[in-house]
C-alpha positions as CSV (number, residue, x, y, z in Angstrom):
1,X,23.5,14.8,-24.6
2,X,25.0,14.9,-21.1
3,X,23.6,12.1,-19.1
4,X,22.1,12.7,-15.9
5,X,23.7,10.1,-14.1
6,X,25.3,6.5,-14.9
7,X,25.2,3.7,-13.5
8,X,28.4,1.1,-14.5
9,X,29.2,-2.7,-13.4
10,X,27.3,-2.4,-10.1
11,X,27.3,-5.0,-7.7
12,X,24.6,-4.8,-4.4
13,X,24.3,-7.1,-1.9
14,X,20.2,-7.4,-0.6
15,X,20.5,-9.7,2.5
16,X,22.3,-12.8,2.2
17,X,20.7,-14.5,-0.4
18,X,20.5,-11.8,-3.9
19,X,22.8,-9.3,-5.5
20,X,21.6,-6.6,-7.7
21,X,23.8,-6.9,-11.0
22,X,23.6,-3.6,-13.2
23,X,26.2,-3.7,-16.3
24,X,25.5,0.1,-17.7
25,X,22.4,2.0,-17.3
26,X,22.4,6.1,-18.0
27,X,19.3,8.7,-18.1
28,X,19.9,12.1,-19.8
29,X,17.8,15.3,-19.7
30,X,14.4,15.4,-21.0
31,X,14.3,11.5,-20.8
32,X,11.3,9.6,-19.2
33,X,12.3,6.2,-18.3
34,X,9.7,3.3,-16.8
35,X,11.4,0.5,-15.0
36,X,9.0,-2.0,-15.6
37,X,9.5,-6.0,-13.8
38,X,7.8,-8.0,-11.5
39,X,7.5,-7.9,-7.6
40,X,11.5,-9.0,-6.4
41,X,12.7,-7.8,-9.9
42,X,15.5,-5.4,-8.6
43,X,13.8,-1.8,-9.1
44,X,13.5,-0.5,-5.9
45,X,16.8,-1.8,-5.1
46,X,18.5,0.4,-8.7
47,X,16.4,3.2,-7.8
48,X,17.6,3.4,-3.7
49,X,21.4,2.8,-5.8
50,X,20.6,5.8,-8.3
51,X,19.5,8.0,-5.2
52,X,22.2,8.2,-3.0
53,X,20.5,6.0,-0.4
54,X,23.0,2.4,-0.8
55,X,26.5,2.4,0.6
56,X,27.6,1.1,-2.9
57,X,26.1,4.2,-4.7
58,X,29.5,6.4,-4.2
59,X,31.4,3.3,-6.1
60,X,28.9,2.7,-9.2
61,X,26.9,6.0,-10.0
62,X,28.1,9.1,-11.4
63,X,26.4,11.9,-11.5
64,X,26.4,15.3,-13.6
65,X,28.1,18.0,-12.4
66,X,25.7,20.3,-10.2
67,X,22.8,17.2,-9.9
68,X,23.2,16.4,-5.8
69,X,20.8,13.0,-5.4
70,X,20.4,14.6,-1.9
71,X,19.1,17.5,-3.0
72,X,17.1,17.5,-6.5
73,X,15.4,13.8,-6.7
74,X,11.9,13.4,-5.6
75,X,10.6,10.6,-4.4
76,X,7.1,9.6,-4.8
77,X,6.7,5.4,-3.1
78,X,5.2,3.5,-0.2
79,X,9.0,3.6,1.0
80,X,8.8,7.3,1.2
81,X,5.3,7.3,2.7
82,X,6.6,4.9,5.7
83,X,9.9,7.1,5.9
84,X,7.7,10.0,6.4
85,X,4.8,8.5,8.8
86,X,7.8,7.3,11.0
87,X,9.4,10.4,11.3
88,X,6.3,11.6,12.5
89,X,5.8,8.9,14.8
90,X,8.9,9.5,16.7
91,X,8.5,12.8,16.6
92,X,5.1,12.9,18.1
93,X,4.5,15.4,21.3
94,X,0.6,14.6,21.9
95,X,1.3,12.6,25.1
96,X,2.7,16.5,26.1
97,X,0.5,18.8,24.9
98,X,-2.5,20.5,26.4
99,X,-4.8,18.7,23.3
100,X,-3.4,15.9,23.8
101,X,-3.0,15.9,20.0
102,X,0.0,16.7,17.9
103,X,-0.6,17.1,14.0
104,X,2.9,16.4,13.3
105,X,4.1,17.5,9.5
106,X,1.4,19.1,7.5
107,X,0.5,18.7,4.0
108,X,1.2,22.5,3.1
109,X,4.4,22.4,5.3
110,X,5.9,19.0,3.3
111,X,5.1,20.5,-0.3
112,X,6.5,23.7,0.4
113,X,9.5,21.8,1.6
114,X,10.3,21.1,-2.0
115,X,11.6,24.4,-2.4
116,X,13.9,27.2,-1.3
117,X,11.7,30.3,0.5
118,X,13.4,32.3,-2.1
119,X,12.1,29.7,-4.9
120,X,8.9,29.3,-4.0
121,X,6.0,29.7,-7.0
122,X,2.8,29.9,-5.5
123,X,0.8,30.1,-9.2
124,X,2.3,27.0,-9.8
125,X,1.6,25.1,-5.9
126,X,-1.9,26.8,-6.4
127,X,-2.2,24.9,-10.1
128,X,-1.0,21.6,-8.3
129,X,-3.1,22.0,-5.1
130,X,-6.0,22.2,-7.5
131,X,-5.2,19.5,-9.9
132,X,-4.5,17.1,-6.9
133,X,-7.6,18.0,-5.0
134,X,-5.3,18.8,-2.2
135,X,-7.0,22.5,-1.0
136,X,-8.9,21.1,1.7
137,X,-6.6,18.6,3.5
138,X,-4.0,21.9,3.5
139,X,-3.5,22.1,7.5
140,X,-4.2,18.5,8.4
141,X,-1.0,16.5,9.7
142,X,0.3,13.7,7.3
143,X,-0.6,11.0,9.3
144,X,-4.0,11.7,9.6
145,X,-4.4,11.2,5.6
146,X,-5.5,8.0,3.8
147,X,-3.2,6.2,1.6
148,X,-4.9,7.7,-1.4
149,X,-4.4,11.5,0.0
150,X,-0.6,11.1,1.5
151,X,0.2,9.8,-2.2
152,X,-1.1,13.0,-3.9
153,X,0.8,15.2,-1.4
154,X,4.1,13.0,-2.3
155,X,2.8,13.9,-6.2
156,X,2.3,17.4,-5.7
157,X,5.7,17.5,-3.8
158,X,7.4,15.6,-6.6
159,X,6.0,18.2,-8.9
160,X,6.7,21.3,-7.0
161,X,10.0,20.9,-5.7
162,X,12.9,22.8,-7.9
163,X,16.2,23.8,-7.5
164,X,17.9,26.8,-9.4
165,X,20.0,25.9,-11.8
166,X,19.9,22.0,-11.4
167,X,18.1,19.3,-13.2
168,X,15.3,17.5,-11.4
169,X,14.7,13.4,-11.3
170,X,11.6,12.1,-10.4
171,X,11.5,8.6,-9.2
172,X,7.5,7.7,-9.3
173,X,7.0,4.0,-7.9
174,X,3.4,3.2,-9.2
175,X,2.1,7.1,-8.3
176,X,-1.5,6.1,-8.7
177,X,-1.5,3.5,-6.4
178,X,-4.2,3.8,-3.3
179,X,-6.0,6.7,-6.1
180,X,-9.7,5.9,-5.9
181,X,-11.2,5.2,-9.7
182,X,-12.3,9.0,-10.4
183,X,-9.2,10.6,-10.2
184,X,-6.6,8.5,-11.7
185,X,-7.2,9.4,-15.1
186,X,-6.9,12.9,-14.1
187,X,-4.0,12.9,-11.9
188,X,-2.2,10.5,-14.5
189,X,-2.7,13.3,-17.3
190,X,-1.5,16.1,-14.6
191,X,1.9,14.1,-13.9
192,X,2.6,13.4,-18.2
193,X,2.1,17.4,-18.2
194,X,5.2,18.0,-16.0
195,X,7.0,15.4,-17.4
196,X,9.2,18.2,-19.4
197,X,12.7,18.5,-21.3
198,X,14.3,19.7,-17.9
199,X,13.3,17.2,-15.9
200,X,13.5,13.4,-16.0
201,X,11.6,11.2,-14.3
202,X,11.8,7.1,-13.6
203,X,8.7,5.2,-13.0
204,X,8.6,2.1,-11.3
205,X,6.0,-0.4,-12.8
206,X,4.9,-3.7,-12.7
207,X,1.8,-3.7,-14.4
208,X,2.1,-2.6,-18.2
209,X,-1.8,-1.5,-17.8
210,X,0.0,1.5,-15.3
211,X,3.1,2.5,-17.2
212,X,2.1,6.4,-17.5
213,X,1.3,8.5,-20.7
214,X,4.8,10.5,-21.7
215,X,6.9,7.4,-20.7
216,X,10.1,7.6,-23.5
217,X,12.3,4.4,-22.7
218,X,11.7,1.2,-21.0
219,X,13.7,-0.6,-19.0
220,X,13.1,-4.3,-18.4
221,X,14.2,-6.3,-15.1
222,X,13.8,-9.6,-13.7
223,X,15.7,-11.9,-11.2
224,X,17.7,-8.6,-10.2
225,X,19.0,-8.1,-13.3
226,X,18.6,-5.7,-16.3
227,X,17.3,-7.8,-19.5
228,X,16.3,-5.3,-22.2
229,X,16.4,-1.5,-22.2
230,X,15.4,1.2,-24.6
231,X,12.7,3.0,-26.8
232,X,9.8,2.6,-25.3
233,X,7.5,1.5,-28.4
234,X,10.4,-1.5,-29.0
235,X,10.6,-2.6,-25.5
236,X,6.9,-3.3,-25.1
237,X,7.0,-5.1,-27.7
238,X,9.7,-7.0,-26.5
239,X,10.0,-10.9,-25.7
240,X,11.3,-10.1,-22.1
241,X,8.4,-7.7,-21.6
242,X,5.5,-9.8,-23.1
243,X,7.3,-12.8,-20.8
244,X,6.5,-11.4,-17.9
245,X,3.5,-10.3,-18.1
246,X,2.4,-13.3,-19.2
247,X,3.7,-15.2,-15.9
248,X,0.4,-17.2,-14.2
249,X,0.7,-18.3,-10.5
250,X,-0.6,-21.6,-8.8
251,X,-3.2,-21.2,-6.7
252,X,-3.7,-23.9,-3.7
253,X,-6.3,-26.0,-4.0
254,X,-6.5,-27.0,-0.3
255,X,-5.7,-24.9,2.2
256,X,-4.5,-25.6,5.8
257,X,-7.0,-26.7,8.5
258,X,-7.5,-24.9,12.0
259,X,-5.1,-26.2,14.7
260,X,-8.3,-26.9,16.3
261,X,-11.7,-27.9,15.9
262,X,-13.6,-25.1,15.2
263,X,-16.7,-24.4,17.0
264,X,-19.4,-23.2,15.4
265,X,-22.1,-22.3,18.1
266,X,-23.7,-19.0,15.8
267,X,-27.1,-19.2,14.4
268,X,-26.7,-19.5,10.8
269,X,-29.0,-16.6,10.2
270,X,-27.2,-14.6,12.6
271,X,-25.9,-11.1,11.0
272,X,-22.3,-10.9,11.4
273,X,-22.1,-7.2,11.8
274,X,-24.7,-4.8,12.4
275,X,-24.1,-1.5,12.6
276,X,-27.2,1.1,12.8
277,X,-27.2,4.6,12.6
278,X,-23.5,5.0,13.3
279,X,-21.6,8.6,13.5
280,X,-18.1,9.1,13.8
281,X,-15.9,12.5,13.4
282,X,-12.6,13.8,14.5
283,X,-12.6,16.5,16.8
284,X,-15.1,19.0,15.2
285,X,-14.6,17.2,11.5
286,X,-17.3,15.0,10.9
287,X,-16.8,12.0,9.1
288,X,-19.5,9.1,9.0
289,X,-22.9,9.8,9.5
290,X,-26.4,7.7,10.2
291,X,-24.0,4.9,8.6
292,X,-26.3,1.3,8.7
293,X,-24.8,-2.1,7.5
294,X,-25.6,-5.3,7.8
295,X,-23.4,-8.4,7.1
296,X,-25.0,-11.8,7.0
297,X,-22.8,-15.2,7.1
298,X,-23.3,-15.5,4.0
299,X,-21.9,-12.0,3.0
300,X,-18.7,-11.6,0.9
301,X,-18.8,-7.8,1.1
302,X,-16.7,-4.9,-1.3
303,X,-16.4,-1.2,0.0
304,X,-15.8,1.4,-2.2
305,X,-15.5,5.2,-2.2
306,X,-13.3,7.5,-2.9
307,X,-10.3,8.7,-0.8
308,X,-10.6,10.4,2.0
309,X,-14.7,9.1,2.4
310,X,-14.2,7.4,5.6
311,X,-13.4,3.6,4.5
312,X,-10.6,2.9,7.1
313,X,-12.7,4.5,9.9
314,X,-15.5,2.2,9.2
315,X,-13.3,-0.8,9.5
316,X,-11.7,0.4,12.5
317,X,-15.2,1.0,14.3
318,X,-15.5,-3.2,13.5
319,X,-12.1,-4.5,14.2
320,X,-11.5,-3.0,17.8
321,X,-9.3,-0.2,16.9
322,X,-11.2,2.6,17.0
323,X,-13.6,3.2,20.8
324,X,-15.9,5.2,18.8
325,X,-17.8,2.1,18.6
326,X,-18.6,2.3,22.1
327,X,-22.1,3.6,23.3
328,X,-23.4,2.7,19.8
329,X,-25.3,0.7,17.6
330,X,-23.0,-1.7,16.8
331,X,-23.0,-5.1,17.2
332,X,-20.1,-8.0,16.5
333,X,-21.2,-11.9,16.4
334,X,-24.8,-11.2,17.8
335,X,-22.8,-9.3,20.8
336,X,-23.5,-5.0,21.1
337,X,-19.8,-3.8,21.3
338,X,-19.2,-2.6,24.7
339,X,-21.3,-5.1,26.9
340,X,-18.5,-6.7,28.5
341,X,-16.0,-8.2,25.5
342,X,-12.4,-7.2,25.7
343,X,-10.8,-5.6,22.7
344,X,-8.8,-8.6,22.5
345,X,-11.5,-11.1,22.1
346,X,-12.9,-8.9,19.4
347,X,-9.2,-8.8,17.8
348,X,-9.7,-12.7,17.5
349,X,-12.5,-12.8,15.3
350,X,-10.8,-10.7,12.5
351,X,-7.6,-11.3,10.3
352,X,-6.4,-8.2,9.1
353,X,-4.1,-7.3,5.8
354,X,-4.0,-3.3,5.2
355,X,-1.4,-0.7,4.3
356,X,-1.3,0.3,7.8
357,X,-0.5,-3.0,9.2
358,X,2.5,-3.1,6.3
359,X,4.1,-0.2,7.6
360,X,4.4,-1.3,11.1
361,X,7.1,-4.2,10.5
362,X,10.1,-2.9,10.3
363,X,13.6,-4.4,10.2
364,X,14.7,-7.3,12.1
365,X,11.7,-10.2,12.4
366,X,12.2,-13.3,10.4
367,X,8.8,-14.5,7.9
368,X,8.1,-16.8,9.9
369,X,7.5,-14.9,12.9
370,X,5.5,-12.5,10.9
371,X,3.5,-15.3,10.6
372,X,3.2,-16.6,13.9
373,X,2.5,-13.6,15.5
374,X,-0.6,-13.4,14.1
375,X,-2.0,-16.1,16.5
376,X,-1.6,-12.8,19.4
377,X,-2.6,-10.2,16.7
378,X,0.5,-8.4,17.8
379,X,3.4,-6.1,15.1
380,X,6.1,-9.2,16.0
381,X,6.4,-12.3,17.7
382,X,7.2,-11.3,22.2
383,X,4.9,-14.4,22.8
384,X,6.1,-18.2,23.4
385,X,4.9,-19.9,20.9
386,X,4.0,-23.8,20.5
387,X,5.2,-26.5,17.8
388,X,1.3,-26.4,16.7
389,X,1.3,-22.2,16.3
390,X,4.4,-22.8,14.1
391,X,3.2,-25.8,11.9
392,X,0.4,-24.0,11.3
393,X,2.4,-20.8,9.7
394,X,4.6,-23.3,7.8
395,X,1.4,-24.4,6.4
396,X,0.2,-21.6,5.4
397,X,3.2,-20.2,3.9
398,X,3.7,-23.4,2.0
399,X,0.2,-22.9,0.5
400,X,1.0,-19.3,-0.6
401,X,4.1,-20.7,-2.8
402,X,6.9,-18.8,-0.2
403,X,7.7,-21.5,2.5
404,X,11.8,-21.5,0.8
405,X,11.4,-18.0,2.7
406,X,10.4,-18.5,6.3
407,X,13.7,-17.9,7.6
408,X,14.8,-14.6,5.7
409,X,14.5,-11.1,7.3
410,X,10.7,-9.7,6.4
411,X,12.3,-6.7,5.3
412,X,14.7,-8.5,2.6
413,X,12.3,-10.3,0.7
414,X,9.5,-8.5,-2.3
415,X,7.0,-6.2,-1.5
416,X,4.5,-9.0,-3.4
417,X,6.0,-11.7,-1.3
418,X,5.6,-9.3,2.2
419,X,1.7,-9.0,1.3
420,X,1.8,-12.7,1.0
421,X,2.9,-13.1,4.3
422,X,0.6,-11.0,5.7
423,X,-2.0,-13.1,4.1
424,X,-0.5,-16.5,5.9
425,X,-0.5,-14.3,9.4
426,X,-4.1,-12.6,9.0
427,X,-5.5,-16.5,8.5
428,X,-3.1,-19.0,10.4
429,X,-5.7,-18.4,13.4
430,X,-9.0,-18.8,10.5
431,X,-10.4,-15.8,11.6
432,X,-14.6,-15.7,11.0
433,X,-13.9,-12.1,9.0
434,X,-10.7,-11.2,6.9
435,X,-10.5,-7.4,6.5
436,X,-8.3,-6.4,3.4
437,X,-7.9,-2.7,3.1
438,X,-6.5,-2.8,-0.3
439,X,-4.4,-5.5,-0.4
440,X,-3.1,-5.5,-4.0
441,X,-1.4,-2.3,-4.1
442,X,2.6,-2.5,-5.0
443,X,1.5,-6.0,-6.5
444,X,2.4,-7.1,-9.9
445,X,-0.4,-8.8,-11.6
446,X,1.5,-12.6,-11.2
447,X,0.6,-11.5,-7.1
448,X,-2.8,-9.7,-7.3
449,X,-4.1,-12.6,-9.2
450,X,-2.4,-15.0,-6.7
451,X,-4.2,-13.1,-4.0
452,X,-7.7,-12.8,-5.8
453,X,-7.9,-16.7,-6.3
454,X,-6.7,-17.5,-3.1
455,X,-9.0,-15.3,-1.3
456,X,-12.0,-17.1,-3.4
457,X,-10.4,-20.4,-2.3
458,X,-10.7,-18.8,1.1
459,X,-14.4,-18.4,0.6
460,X,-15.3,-21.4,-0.6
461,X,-13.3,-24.0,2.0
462,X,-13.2,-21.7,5.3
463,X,-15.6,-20.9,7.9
464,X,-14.4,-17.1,7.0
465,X,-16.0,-14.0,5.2
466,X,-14.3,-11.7,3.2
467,X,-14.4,-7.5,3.9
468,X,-12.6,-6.3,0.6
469,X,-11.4,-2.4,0.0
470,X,-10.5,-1.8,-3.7
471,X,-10.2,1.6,-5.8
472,X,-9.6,-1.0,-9.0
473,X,-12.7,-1.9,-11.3
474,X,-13.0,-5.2,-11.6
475,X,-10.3,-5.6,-9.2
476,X,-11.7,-8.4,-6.5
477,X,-12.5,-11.8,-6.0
478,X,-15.4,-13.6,-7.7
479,X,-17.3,-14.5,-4.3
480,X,-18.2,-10.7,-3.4
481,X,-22.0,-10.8,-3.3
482,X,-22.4,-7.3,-0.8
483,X,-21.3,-3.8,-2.1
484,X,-21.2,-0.6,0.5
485,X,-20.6,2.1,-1.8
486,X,-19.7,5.3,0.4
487,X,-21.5,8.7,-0.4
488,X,-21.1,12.0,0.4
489,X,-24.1,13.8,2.5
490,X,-25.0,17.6,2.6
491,X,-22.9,18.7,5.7
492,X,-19.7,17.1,3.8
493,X,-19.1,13.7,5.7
494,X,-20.3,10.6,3.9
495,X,-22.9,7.6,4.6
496,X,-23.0,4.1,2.8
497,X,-25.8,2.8,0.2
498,X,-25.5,-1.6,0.7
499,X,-26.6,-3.6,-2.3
500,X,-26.1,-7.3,-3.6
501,X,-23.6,-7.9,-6.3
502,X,-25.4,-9.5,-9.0
């Protein structure tokens, strides 16, 4: 059989401290390959090489005749996600029109995309729009979707797109990522049914729990290498596969103090948040409605609800991001929101690791300014900062296992080692409340269970509470004791039901 492509004795440089080594590597037609490895392992780099997108791939990949990497791979990744929501960013003409609103690239407009005008198949985009539970998010602009919606338009692109006459390849980077707990199962067995002879597909994985149904041959990487490829029965059965998923992390067991004496002049009953009979909607879309909370100090608190429900609009209504807050019911600290604080003082209060907040660092700030700049809870360091400001980050990245990497380039380093340095910036100023919208996704398990246990260790020796987003069961650290579980209402927005965790 013809192979797809190939890759032979490839050589890429990541920064100035790795190189991707890749002796011989081939996919052929029909094939369904998982590239499974740890956070740092090399996959995203092979995968970016396979695609077109490395300066190196014209020198180490050959491709068969008629397959354009350009032109019939589809990508489905948080890479591709950020790619997209930047476009749109620059892009954006709201500050110009009328509405002052711009929806930028819609979700019917970017699946369509996937194919020709005289290719398109609307049985088929009707069958996907379905299965994906993508009809009623059609006309709303990419941006405006949460993590779980834009990565089942990526999906539905993925599985749409076609060109006559050529073979497709999907490249899937953990596709149920940011899926909420109802849908995976389903959207896991609607991807394995076009996984087809005339396609091939190549799943990034670092969890063996995720590797998805109709997977042929594994591929096992570590250290940016290639160990052990093959049949897909074999290689999980594999020492190099069984090694690394058995990998455990250590977990501090004292973290750093505040760089000053913390004051502590809140009554100890005191509710941290209160929020009571909150609404919020966009435009004429309602989204949150007669929403009440309340978090005590003593509140370790887990939200949960399925995509789309509203989650990220309640945290945004408690962090200072979103002014819908104002003229409500909502109250930070024992202090109603709008009575005279500055959006800045309410920033103070909160450390923040989120999705979001990923995608806005971009090339060109070292780790350790990632770091520091949370102490001015801005996207980069543009502030002077002290010897005590940067001690402080040291410390924290130390704690965290990654202070070898405080001077490399944010973007060089693993996606699991990024999230950790969002960690170390969200706490180096021991915010009273750390918000973390789902803050395991990309993360092998050696890094979600890193997180977990540090966040617990967070709990028990800081003066700070824990807000935790999750669409994983059982995925979140021992000290939650609050659950808001978001529900849908009659007129189609949602409300939240609070209960103790037992």
């Amino acid at each position: 059989m013809i192979p797809l492509f190939i890759v032979k004795q490839a050589l890429c440089r990541i920064g100035r401290h790795a190189v991707l080594k890749i002796d011989h590597f081939e996919v052929a037609s029909g094939e369904h390959w998982c590239l499974f490895g740890s956070n740092g392992a090399g996959k995203t780099l092979l995968a970016n090489l396979i695609s077109g997108k490395r300066v190196e791939s014209g020198s180490y990949v050959c491709y068969q005749t008629g397959f354009d990497p350009a032109l019939d791979i589809y990508a489905v990744s948080f890479e591709e996600q950020q790619r997209l929501w930047q476009r749109d960013n620059r892009l954006d003409i709201s500050e110009y029109s009328d509405k002052a609103e711009d929806a930028g690239t819609v979700v019917l407009e970017l699946i369509d995309s996937a194919r020709s005008d005289a290719e398109q198949d609307h049985d088929l985009l009707s069958e996907l729009l379905t299965q994906l539970d993508l009809q009623g998010v059609l006309g709303k602009g990419i941006r405006f979707l949460s993590s779980g919606q834009i990565r089942r338009v990526l999906i539905a692109r993925a599985l749409y797109g076609k060109r006559a006459g050529a073979c497709k390849l999907l490249i899937l980077d953990d596709p149920l990522e940011s899926i909420d707990k109802d849908s995976r199962a389903r959207i896991s067995h609607c991807i394995e049914h076009y996984l087809t002879d005339d396609c091939c597909s190549l799943q990034l994985c670092r969890r063996k729990q995720d590797i998805l149904p109709g997977v042929t041959h594994v591929a096992v990487m570590d250290e940016l290498s290639l160990l052990e490829q093959g049949d897909a029965t074999a290689m999980r059965a594999g020492n190099a596969f069984e090694n690394i998923d058995a990998r455990r992390p250590r977990i501090p067991a004292k973290l750093p103090p505040p760089i000053a004496d913390e004051t502590d002049d809140e009554d100890a009953q005191e509710p941290l948040i209160v929020l009571d009979n909150v609404n919020a909607a966009y435009g004429s879309t309602p989204v949150l409605s007669n929403l009440s909370w309340i978090m005590k100090p003593w509140h370790h608190v887990l939200i949960e609800g399925p995509n789309g429900c509203g989650k990220s609009t309640l945290l945004s209504l408690i962090d200072g991001e979103n002014h819908k807050a104002y003229g409500q019911a909502v109250s930070l600290f024992g202090r109603v929101r709008g009575s005279g604080e500055t959006v800045w003082e309410v920033k103070a209060r909160f450390g923040i690791v989120s999705n979001e907040l990923h995608n806005k660092y971009v090339k060109g700030w070292k780790v350790l300014d990632v770091v520091v700049s949370g102490f001015f809870n801005s996207v980069g360091l543009y502030d002077d900062s002290g010897s005590a400001e940067i001690n402080a980050a040291r410390q924290w990245l130390a704690a965290l296992g990654i202070e070898a990497l405080q001077q490399h380039y944010y973007h060089e380093i693993s996606f699991g080692q990024q999230r950790l340095a969002l960690l170390a910036r969200a706490m180096v100023k021991h915010p009273r409340v750390l918000i973390l919208d789902e803050p395991c996704v990309g993360l092998d398990d050696y890094h979600r269970r890193l997180i977990l246990q540090t966040l617990d260790v967070i709990a028990s020796q800081l003066h700070t509470n824990l807000v935790y987003v999750s669409h994983v069961v059982g995925e979140q650290p021992a000290c939650i004791n609050q659950r808001l579980r978001f529900l849908p209402t009659d007129v189609g927005d949602y409300t939240v039901e609070q209960s103790a965790v037992p």
